[in-house]
MDAnalysis code that builds the backbone (N, CA, C; Angstrom):
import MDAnalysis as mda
import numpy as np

u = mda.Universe.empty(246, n_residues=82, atom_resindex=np.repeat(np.arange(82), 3), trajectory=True)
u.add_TopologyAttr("name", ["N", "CA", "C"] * 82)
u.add_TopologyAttr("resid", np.arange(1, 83))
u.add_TopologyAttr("resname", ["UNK", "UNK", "UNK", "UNK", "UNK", "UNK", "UNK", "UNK", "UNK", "UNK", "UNK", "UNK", "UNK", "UNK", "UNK", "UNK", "UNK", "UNK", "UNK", "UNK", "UNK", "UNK", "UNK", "UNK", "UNK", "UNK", "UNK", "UNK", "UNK", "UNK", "UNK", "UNK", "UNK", "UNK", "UNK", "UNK", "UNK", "UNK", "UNK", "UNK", "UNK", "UNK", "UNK", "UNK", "UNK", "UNK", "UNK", "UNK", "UNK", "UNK", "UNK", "UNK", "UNK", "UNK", "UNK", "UNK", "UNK", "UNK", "UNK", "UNK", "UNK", "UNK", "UNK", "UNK", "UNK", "UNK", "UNK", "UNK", "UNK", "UNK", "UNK", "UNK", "UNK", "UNK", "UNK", "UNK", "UNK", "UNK", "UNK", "UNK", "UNK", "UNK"])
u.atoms.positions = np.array([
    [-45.275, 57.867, 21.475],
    [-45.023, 57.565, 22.854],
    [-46.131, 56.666, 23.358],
    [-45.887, 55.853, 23.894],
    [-46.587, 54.729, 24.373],
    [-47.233, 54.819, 25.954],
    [-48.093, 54.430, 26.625],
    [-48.403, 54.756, 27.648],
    [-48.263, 53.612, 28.674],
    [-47.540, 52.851, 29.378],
    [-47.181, 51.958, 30.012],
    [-48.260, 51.983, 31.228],
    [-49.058, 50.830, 31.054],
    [-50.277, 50.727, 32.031],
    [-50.101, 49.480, 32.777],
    [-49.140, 49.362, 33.343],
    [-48.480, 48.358, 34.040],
    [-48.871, 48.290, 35.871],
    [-50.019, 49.216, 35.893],
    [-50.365, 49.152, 37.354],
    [-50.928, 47.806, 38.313],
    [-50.410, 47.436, 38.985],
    [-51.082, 46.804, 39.684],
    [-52.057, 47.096, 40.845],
    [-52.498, 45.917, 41.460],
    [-53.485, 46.364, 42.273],
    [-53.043, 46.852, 43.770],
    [-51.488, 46.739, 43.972],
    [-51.026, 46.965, 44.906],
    [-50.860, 48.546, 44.737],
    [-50.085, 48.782, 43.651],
    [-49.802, 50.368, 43.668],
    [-51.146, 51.172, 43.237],
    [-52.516, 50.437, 43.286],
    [-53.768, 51.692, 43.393],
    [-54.204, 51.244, 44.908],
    [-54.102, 50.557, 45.613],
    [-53.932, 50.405, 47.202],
    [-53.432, 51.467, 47.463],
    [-52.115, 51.365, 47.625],
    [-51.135, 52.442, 48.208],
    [-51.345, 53.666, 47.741],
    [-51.924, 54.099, 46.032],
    [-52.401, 55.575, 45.561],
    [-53.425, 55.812, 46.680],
    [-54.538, 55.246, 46.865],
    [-55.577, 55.528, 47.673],
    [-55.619, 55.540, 49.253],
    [-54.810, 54.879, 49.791],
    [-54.553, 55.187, 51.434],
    [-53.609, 56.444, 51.074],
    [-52.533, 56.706, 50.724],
    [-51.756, 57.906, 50.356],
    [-52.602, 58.951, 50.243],
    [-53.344, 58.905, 49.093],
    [-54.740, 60.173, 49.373],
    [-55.354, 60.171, 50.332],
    [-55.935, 59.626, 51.264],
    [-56.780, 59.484, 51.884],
    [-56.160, 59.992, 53.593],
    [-55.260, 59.444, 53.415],
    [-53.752, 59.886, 54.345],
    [-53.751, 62.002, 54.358],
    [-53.331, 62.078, 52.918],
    [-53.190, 62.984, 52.821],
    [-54.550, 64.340, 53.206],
    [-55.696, 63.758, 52.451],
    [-56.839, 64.759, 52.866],
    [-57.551, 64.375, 54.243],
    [-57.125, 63.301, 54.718],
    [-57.383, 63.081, 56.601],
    [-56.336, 64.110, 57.154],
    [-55.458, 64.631, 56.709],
    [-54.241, 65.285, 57.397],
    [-54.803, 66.837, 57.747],
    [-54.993, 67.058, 55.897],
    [-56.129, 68.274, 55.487],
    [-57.041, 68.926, 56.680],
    [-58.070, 67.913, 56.767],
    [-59.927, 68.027, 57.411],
    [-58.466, 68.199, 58.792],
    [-57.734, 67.308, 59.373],
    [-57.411, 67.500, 60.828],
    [-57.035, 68.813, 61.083],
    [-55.782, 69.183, 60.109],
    [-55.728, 70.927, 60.079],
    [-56.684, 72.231, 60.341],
    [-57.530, 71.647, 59.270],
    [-58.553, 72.437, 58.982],
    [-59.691, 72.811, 60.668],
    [-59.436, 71.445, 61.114],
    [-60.462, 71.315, 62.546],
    [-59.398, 71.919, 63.457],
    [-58.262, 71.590, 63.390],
    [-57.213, 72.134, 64.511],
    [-57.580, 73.259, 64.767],
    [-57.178, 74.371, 63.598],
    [-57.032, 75.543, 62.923],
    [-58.739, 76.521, 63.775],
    [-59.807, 75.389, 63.562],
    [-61.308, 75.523, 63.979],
    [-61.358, 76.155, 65.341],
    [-60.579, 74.630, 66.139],
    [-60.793, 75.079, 67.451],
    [-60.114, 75.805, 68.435],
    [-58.742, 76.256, 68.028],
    [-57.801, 76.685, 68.563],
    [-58.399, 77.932, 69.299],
    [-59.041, 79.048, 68.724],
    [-59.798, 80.076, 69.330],
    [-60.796, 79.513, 70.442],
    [-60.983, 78.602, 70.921],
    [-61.972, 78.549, 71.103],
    [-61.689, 77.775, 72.778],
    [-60.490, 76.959, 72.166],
    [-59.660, 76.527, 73.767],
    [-58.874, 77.404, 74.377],
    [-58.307, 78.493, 73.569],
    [-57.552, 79.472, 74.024],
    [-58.719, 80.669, 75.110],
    [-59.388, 80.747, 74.317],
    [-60.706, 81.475, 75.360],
    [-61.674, 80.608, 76.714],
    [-61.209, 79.111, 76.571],
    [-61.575, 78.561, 77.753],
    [-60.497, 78.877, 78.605],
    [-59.448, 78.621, 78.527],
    [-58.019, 78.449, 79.140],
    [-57.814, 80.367, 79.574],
    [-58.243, 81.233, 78.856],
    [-58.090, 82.668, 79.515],
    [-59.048, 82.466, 80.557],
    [-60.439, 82.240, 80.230],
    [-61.624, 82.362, 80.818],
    [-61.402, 81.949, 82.680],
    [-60.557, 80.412, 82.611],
    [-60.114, 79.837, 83.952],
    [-58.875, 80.134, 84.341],
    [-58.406, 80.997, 83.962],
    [-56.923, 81.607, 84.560],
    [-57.084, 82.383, 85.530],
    [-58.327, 83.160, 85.644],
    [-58.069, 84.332, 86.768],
    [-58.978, 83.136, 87.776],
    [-59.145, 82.416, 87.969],
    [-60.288, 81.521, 89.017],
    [-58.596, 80.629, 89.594],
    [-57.660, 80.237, 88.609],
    [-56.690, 79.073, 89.132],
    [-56.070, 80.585, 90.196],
    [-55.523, 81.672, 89.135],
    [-54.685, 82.413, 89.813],
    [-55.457, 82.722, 91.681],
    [-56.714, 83.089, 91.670],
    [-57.231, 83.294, 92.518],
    [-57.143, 82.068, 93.708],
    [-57.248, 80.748, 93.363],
    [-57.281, 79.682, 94.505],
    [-55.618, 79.562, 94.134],
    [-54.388, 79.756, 93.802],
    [-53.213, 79.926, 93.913],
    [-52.626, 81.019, 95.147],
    [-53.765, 82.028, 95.115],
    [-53.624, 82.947, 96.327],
    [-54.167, 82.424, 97.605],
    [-55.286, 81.758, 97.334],
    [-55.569, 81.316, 98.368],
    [-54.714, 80.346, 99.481],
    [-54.156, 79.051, 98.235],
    [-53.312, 78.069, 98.869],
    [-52.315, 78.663, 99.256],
    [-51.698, 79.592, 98.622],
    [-50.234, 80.581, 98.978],
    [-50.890, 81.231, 100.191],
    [-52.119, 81.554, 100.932],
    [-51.634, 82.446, 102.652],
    [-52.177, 83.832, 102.078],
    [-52.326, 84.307, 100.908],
    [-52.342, 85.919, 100.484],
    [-53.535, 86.267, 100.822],
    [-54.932, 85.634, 100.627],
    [-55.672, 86.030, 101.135],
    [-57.017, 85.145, 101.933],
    [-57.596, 85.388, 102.507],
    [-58.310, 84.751, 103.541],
    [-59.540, 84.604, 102.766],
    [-60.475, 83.128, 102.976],
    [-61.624, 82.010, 102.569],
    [-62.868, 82.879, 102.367],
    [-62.891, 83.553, 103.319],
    [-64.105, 84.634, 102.434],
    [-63.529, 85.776, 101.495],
    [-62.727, 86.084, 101.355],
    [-62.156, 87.275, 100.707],
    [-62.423, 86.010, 99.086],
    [-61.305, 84.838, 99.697],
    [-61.598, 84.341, 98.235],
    [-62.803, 83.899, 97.367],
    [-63.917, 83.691, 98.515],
    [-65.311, 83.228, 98.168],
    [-65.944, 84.853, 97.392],
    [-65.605, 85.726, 98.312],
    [-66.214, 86.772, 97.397],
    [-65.672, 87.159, 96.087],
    [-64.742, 87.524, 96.085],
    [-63.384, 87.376, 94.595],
    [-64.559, 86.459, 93.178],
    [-64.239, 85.217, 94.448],
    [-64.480, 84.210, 93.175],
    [-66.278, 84.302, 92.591],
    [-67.049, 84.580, 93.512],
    [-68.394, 85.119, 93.278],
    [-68.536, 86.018, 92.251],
    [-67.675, 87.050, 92.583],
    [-67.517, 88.336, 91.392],
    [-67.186, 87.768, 89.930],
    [-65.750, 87.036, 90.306],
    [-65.744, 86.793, 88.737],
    [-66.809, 85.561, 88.125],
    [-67.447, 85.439, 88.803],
    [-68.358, 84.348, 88.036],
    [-69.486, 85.276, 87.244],
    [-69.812, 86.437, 88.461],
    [-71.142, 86.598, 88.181],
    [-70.825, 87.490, 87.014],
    [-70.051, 87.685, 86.258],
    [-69.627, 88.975, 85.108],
    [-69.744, 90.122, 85.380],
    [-70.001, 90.258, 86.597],
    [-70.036, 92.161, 87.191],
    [-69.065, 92.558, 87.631],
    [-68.347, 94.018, 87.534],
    [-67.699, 94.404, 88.087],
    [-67.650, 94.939, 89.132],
    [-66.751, 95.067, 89.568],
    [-66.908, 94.842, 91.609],
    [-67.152, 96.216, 91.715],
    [-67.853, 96.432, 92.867],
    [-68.311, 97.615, 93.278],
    [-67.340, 97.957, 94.104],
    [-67.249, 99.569, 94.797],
    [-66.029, 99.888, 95.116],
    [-66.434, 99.815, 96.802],
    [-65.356, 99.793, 97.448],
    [-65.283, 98.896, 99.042],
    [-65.181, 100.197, 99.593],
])
C-alpha cells in the first residue's frame, strides 16, 4: 500500500485554521463554563436592590423606608427587629 502525499499547501492552511478553530472553540467553553458561577452570583447579589427600587417606583413603599431597606442590604446585617 502506497501512501499518497499529494498535500498541498492549501489543504495544511485549512488543516491548521480548522484546528485552531476548533481548540479556540475549546479554551471559549472552557472560560464560559469558568464564569458562569460567577455572573450568576452578581445577577442574585443585585436582584433584591432592583426588586427593592421596583417597589419604590411602584408607590409600595415610601423614600426613607427605601433608603433604609437599601442601607440594610448593603451593609450585610440583618435587620434588627422594629
Amino acid at each position: 500500500m502506497h501512501w499518497n502525499d499529494s498535500w498541498s499547501g492549501w489543504n495544511w492552511a485549512l488543516m491548521m485554521i480548522a484546528m485552531a478553530a476548533f481548540w479556540g472553540l475549546v479554551v471559549w467553553g472552557i472560560v464560559g463554563l469558568a464564569r458562569s458561577p460567577q455572573r450568576s452570583q452578581r445577577l442574585a447579589s443585585n436582584s433584591a436592590e432592583e426588586i427593592l427600587a421596583r417597589r419604590l417606583a411602584a408607590g409600595e413603599i415610601a423614600t426613607d423606608d427605601y433608603q433604609h431597606r437599601l442601607d440594610v442590604l448593603r451593609s450585610g446585617k440583618p435587620p434588627t427587629g422594629q
